[in-house]
N, C-alpha and C positions, 0 to 999 in steps of 0.2 A: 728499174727496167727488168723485163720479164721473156726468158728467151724460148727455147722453141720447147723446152723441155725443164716444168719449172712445179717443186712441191711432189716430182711424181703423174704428174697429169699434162698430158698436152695444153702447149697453151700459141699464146701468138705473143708478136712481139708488141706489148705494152710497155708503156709508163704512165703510174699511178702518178697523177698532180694534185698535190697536197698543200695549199701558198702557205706561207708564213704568218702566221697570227691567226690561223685558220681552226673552228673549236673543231675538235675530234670527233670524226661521224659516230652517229649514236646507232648504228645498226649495220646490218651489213651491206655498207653500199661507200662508194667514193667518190669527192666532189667533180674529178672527170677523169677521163682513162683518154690518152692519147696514141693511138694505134696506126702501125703501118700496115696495109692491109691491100689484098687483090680481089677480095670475093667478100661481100656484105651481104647478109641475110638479118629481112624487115619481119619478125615475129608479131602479126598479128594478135591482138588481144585473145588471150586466153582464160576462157572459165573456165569455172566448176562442171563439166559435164562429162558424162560417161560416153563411150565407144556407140551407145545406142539416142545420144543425145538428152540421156534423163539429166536434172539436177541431181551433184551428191550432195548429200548434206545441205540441205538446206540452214539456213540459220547458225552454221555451225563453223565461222570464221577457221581454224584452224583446218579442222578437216577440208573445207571447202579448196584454203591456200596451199595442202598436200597435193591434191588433184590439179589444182591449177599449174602447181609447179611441175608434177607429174603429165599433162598435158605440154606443159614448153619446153619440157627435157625429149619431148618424144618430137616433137617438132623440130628441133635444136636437131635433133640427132639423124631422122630422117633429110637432113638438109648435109650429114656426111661431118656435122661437127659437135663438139662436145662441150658442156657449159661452160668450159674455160674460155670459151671465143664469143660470151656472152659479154658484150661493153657495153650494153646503156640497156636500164630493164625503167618501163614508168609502171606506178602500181596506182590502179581505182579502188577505193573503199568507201562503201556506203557510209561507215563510220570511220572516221581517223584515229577515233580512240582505238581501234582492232589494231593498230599498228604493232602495238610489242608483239601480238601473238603471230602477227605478220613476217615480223620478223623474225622471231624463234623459227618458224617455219625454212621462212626462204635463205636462212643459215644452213641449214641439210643441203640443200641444194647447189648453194654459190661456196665460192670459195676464195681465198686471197690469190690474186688481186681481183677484191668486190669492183662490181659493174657500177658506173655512176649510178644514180638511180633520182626517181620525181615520187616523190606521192602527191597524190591529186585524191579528195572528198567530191562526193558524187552525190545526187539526188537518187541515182539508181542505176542499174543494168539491164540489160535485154532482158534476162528472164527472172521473174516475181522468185525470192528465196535468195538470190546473188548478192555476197557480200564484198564478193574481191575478183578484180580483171588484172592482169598481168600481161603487158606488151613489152617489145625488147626490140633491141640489134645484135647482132654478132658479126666476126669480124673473120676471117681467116688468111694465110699471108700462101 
């Protein structure tokens, strides 16, 4: 259980649910996060795109997953809360193999207690270069 003030960072009141005989997540994310909460905010899927809507990085999984992440931490935050009130993140990858470097990534960003999380393989993204979309919830109490 995780209370108003937890690690240093604001957080909400979580519990990580972990079941028994359950294998240990392999990245950063948890099998669900159970949250009491007053105010939800539904993060929209987030690319790789700049303030002027170019592509960053094209072809360039990790760079692209900074930007993305860097894109839903500014969302996150214009919304008045902070990635600790992030409890369910789903990730698109054109390839699933990109996952480790996926996750090296959205380790900078997330922190315990990790958000449940989905990855889902895609045939593709809105725009031609896109390797990874990033959508979410957050929670606030």
């Amino acid at each position: 259980m995780y209370g108003a003030f937890a690690g240093g960072r604001v957080s909400i009141v979580t519990e990580r649910i972990m079941p028994a005989n359950f294998a240990i997540p392999a990245g950063p994310w948890t099998p669900a996060v159970k949250v009491r909460a007053s105010e939800m905010l539904f993060i929209a899927g987030c690319i790789s795109i700049d303030e002027n809507g170019n592509v960053v990085a094209p072809g360039d999984v990790a760079a692209q997953t900074h930007q993305v992440m860097k894109n839903f931490e500014a969302v996150v935050r214009a919304a008045g809360m902070t990635m600790a009130n992030v409890v369910k993140i789903t990730n698109y990858l054109v390839d699933v193999r990109d996952y480790p470097e996926v996750a090296k990534v959205r380790q900078q960003y997330l922190a315990e207690p990790y958000p449940a999380s989905t990855m889902v393989q895609v045939s593709g993204l809105l725009y031609p270069g896109l390797l990874v979309e990033i959508e979410g919830i957050a929670a606030a109490t």
